[in-house]
C-alpha positions in Angstrom: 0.0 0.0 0.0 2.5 2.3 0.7 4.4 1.8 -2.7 1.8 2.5 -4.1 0.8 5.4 -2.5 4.3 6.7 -3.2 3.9 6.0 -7.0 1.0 8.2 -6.4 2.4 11.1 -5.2 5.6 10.7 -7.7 2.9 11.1 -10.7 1.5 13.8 -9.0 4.3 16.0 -8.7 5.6 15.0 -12.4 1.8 16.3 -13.3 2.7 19.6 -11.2 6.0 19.9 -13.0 4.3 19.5 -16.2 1.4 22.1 -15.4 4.6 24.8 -14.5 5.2 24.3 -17.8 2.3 24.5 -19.5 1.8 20.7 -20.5 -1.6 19.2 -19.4 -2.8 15.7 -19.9 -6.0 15.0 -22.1 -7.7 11.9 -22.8 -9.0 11.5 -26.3 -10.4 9.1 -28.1 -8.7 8.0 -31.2 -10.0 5.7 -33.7 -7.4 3.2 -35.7 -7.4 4.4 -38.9 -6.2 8.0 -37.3 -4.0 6.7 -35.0 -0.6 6.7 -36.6 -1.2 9.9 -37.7 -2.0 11.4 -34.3 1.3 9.4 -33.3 2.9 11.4 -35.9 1.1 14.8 -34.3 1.9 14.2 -30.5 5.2 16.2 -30.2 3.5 19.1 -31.7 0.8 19.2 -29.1 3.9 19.3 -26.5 5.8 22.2 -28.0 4.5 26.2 -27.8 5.9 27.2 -31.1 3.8 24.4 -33.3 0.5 26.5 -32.4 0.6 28.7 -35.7 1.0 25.1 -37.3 -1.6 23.7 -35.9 -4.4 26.2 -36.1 -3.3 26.5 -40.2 -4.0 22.6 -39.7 -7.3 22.7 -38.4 -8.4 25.8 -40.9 -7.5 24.0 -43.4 -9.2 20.7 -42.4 -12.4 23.0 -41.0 -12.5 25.0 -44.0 -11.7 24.6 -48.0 -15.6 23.3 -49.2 -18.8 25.0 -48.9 -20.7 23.0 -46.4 -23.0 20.0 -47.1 -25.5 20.3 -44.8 -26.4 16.4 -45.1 -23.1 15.6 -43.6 -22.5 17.8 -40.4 -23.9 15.5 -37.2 -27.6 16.9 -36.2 -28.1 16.7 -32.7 -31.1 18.8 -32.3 -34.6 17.5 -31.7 -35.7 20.1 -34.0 -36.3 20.9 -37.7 -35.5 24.1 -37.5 -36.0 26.9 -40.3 -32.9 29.2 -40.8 -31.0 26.3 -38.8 -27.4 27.0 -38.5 -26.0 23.6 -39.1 -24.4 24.3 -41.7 -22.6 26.6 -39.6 -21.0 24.4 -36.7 -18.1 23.8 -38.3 -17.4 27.6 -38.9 -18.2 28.0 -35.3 -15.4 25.3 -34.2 -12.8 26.9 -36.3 -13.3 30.1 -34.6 -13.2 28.7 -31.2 -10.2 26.7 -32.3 -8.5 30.3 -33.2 -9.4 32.1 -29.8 -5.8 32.0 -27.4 -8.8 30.6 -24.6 -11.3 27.9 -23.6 -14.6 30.0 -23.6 -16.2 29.7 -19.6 -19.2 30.0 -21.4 -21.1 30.1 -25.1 -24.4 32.6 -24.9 -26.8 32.1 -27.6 -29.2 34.3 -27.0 -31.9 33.1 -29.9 -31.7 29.8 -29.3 -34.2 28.6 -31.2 -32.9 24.4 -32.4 -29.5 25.2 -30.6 -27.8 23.1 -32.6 -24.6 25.5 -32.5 -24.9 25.5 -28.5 -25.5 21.9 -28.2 -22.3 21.1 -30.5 -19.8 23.4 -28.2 -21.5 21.2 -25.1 -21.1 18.0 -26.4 -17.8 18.3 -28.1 -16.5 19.6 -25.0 -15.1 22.9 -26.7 -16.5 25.6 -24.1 -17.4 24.8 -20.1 -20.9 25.4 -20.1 -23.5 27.1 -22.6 -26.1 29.3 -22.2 -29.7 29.1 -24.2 -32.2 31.7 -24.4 -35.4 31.6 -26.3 -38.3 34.0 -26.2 -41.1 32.0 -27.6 -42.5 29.9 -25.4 -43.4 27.1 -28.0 -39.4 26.5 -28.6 -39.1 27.4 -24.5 -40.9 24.9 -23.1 -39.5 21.6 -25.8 -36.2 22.8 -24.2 -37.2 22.6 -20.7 -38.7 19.9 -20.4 -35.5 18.0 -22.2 -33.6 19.3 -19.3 -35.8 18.3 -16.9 -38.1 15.7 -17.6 -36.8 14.6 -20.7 -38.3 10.3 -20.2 -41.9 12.3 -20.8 -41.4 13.1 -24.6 -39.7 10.4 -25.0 -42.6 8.0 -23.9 -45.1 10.2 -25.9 -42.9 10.4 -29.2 -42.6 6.4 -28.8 -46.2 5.7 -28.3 -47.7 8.1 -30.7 -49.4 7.0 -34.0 -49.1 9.8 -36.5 -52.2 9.6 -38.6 -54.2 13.3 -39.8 -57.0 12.8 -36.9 -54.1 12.1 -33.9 -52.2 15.5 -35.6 -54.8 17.5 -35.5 -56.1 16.9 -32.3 -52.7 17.5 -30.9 -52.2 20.3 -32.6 -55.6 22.2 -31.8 -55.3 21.1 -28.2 -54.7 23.5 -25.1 -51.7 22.6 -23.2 -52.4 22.3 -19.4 -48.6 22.6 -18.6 -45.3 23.3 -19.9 -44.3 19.4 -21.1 -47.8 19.3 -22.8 -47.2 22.1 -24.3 -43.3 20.9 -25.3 -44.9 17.9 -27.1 -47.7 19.6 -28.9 -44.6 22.0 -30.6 -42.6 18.8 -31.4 -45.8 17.0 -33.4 -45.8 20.4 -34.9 -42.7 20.9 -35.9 -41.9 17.6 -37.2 -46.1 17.3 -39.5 -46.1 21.3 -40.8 -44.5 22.2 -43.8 -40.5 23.3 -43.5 -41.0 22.6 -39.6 -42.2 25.7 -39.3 -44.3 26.4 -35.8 -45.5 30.0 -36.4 -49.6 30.5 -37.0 -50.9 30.3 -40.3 -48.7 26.9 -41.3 -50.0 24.3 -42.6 -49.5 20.0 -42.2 -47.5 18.3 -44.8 -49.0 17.2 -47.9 -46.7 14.4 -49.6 -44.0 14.9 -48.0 -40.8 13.1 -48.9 -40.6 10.5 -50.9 -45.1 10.4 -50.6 -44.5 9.5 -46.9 -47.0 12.4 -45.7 -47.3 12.9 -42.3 -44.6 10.3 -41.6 -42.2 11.7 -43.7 -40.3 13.6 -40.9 -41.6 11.8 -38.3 -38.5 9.5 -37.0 -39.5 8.7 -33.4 -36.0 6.3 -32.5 -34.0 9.3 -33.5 -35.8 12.0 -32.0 -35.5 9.8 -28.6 -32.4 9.5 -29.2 -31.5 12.8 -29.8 -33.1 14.0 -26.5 -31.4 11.5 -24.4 -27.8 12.5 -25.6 -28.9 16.2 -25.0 -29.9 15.2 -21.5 -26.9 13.3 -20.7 -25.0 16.9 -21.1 -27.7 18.8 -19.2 -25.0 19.7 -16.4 -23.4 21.8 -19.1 -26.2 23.2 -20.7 -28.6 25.9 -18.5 -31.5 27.2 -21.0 -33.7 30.9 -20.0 -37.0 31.9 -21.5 -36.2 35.2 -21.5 -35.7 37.9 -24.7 -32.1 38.4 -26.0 -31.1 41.8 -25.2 -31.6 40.9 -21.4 -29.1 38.1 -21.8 -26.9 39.9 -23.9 -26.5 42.9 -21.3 -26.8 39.7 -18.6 -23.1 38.6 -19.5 -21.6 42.0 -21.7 -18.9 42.5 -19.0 -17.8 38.7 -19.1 -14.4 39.1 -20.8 -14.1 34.7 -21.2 -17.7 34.2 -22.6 -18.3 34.3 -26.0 -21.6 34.9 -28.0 -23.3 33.4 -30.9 -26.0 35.7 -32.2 -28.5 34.6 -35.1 -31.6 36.6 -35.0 -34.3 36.3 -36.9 -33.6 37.5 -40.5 -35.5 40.9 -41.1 -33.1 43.4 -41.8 -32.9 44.5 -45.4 -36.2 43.9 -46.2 -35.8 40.1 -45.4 -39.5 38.9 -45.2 -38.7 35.1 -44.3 -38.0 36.0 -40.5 -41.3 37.5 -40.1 -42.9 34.2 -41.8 -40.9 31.7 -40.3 -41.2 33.1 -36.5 -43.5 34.1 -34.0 -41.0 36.4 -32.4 -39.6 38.3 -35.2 -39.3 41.9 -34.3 -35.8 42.5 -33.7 -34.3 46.5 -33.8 -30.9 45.3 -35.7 -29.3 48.5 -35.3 -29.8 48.2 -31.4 -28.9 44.5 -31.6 -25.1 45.6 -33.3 -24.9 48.6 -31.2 -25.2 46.7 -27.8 -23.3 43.6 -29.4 -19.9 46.5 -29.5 -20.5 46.8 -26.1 -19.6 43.4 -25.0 -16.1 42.8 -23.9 -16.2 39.0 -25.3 -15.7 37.6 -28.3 -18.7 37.1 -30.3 -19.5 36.0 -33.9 -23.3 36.7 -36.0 -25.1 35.5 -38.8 -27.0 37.0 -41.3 -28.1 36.8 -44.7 -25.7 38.4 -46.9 -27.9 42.1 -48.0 -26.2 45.8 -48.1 -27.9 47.2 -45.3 -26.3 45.0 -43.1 -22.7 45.0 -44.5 -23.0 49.2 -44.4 -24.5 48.1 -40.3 -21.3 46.1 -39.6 -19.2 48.5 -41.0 -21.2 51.8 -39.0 -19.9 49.3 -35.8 -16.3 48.6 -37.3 -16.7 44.8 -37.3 -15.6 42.3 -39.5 -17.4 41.2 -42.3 -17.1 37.6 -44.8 -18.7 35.5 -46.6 -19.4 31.6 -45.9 -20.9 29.4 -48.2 -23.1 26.8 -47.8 -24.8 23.9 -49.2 -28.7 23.3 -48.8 -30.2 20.2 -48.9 -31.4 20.9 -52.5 -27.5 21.6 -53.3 -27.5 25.0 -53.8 -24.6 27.1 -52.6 -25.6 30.3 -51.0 -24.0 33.1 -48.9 -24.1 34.2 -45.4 -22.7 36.5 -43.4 -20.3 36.0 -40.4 -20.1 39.2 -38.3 -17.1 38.9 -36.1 -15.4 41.7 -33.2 -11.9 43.3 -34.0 -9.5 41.0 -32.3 
């Protein structure tokens, strides 16, 4: 026992030495086919002056294509319209640049939180913070993170047929997980996902599946359960953006995604798409220059908001991206002057 108590406190100095230098150890997991070549990376990972190496390594890995959006892991229980999967990677390759782990990733429209879920589950920020004003998207959210076995029971055990939908669907919710499940049924039977009033249920759907054709009730289930095995990481607010964004302005090592609606320039699909649309963009940028984090936005690429960025002397490209339907299109990524 008292060897190996000693061999202990031997590895736990050698750690302490290591930390004085800057070394830490990380467990990863590795799978064969990458292994020699992570052999062949190690001593780069161990030595200061390969950082500029690395990080033109992981642009260029991160970057180079427009992105398929069929091929970037979906973790979100939703369908969402405007969905920034696409984005994720472009999101990663940022973080990847900053000289610091995030304490925190804000995103103050939530709305399918694909982009905060990714940072949690990948591990690439300490926690992240949701917000969400409508209380449709709200309440699927909290009851994931809190009682997430309850739509997982009723996605399992529900027959989708027009009669069930409907009834569902016109329904009052008598609490919030009701209310969670009625926005799932409608997000995954209306047309484009979309939840707003005024949409209406899938006709033919894909491939003449109807109402079934985005229906996947093993996937959704186990979507939520992965979400919920992070929930430690992930704390989620019903509560309108600009709060949250003056909530945390001061926080030098949090770091903000921002995807609001899109309305500015004239953009009419925000105000079809959502319930909560009305967003003052020119207040949005101004109190976005006076947070002390990093943040990055998103927007549809229109010369209003290029002439708003530049009013606000941020940063300005383009990303492109590939729908579903294989069309590349253009987007905006809004970033602060380092």
């Amino acid at each position: 026992m008292q060897k190996d108590n000693t061999a202990a406190q031997r590895q736990t100095k050698r750690l302490e030495r290591l930390a004085d230098q800057g070394l830490y150890r990380k467990s990863i997991l590795v799978h064969k086919e990458c292994n020699k070549v992570f052999e062949n990376l190690k001593p780069y990972f161990a030595n200061p002056k390969s950082i500029d190496d690395l990080k033109k390594l992981a642009d260029k890995i991160l970057t180079a294509k427009p992105v398929n959006v069929a091929k970037v892991r979906q973790i979100s229980p939703f369908r969402y319209p405007g969905g920034k999967t696409w984005l994720v990677p472009e999101i990663k390759k940022w973080i990847f640049g900053l000289n610091f782990r995030p304490s925190l990733f804000i995103e103050p429209f939530a709305g399918g939180g694909i982009s905060s879920l990714s940072m949690a589950i990948e591990d690439l920020v300490d926690r992240v913070f949701m917000a969400e004003l409508d209380p449709d998207v709200a309440a699927v959210w909290k009851t994931i993170l809190s009682d997430p076995e309850y739509l997982c029971d009723r996605i399992l055990n529900f027959e989708v047929n027009r009669n069930n939908v409907l009834e569902i669907i016109n329904s009052e919710p008598q609490n919030t997980k009701q209310r969670a499940f009625k926005t799932i049924i409608k997000n995954r039977t209306q047309r484009g996902g979309i939840i707003a009033p005024g949409a209406s249920l899938v006709k033919s759907g894909e491939n003449g599946k109807g109402l079934k054709s985005r229906w996947y009730p093993d996937t959704l289930v186990r979507r939520i359960r992965i979400i919920s095995e992070f929930k430690y990481k992930i704390e989620f607010h019903e509560e309108d953006a600009f709060k949250i964004i003056n909530k945390f302005k001061n926080d030098s090592n949090a770091i903000f995604f921002i995807d609001p609606p899109y309305t500015a320039g004239g953009k009419k699909a925000g105000k079809r798409l959502y319930k909560y649309n009305h967003i003052n963009h020119e207040n949005l940028f101004s109190e976005m220059a006076k947070v002390k984090g990093k943040f990055i936005m998103t927007y549809d690429d229109t010369d209003e908001v290029i002439e708003l960025a530049k009013d606000f002397n941020f940063l300005v490209s383009k990303v492109p991206m590939k729908n579903t339907h294989h069309e590349v299109k253009y987007e905006l990524l809004i970033k602060k002057p380092d």
